[in-house]
C-alpha positions as CSV (number, residue, x, y, z in Angstrom):
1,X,90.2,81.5,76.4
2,X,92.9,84.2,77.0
3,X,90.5,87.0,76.9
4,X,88.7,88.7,80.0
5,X,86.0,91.4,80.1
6,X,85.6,94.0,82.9
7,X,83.4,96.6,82.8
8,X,84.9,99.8,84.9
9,X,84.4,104.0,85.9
10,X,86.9,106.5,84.9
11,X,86.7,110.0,86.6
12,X,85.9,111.7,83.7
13,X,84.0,109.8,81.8
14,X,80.3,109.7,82.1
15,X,79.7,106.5,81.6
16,X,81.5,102.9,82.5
17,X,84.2,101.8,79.8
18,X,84.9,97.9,79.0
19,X,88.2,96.6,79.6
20,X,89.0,93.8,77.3
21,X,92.0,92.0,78.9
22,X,94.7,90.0,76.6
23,X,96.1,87.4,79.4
24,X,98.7,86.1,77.4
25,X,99.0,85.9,73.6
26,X,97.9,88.2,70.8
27,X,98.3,86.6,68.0
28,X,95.9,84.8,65.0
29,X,94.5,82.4,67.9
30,X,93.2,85.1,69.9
31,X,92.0,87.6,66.7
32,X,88.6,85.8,66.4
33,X,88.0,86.1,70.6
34,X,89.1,89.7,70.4
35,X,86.6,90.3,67.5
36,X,83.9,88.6,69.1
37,X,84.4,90.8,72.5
38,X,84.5,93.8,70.6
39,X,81.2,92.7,69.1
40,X,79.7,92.4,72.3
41,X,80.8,95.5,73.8
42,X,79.4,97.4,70.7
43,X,76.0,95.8,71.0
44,X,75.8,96.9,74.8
45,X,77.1,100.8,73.2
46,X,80.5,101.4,75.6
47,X,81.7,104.5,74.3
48,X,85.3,103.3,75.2
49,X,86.7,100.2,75.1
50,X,90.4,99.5,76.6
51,X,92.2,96.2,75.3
52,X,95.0,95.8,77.8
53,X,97.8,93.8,76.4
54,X,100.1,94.8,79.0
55,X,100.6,91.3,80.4
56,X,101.2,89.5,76.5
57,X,104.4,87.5,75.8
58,X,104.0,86.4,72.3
59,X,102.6,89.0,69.5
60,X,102.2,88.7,65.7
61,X,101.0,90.0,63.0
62,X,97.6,89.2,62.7
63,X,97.1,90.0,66.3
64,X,98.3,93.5,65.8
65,X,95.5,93.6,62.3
66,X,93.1,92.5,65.0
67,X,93.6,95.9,67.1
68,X,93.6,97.9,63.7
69,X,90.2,96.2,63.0
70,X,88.4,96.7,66.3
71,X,89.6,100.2,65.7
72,X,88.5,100.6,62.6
73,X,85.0,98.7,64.0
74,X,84.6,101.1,66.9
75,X,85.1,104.3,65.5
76,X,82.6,103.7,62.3
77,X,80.3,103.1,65.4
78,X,81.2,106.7,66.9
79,X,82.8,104.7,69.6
80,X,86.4,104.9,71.0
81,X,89.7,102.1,71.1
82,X,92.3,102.7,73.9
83,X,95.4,100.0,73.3
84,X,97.0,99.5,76.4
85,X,100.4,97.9,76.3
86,X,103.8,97.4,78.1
87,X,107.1,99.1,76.8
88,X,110.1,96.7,76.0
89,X,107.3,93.9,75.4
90,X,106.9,91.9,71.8
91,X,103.5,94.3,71.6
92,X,105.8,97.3,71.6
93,X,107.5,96.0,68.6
94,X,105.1,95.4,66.6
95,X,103.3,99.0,67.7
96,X,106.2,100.4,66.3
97,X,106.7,98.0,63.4
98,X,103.1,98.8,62.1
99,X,102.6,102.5,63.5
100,X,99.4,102.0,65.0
101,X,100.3,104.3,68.0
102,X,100.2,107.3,64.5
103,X,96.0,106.7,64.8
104,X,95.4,104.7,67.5
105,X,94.9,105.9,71.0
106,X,97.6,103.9,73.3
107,X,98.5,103.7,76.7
108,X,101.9,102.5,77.5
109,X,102.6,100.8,81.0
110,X,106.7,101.1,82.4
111,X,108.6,97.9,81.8
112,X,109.3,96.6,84.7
């Protein structure tokens, strides 16, 4: 699987967030993981949940309708969808191919 879950403490949040980790793809193989982890962290009622795609080398299309969905997901749920990614990646392009950034909550991590 290419997914990881980690549960985690921000400062100013009052309760743990879920960090659901992308190790290397997002793309139509990993869609049905990412909607499966996003199941389970609204059945155990995160308020935020992080998918980190920082580390991904290959993006597509239906990986990108995947974040789009567990946004869509979370927030009928009153719950809250930060995309984490890395600037200059293939998940940049496709950010700004789609516009997601325009209702999404991101985070964007320095190339390296």
């Amino acid at each position: 699987m290419n997914l990881t879950s980690t549960q985690f403490s921000i400062v100013d949040q009052p309760t743990d967030c879920l960090r659901i980790t992308c190790e290397t793809a997002l793309n139509a193989v990993t869609a049905a993981d990412i909607r499966s982890s996003v199941a389970d962290a609204m059945k155990l009622n995160y308020p935020v949940v992080y998918i980190d795609a920082k580390e991904v080398n290959e993006a597509d299309l239906s990986g990108i309708n995947e974040i789009i969905h567990s946004h869509y997901t979370l927030s009928k749920a009153g719950n809250k969808l930060v995309f984490v990614y890395r600037s200059h990646s293939a998940v940049e392009k496709w950010v700004e191919t789609t516009g997601l950034d325009t209702f999404i909550d991101t985070a964007i991590i320095p190339a390296n």
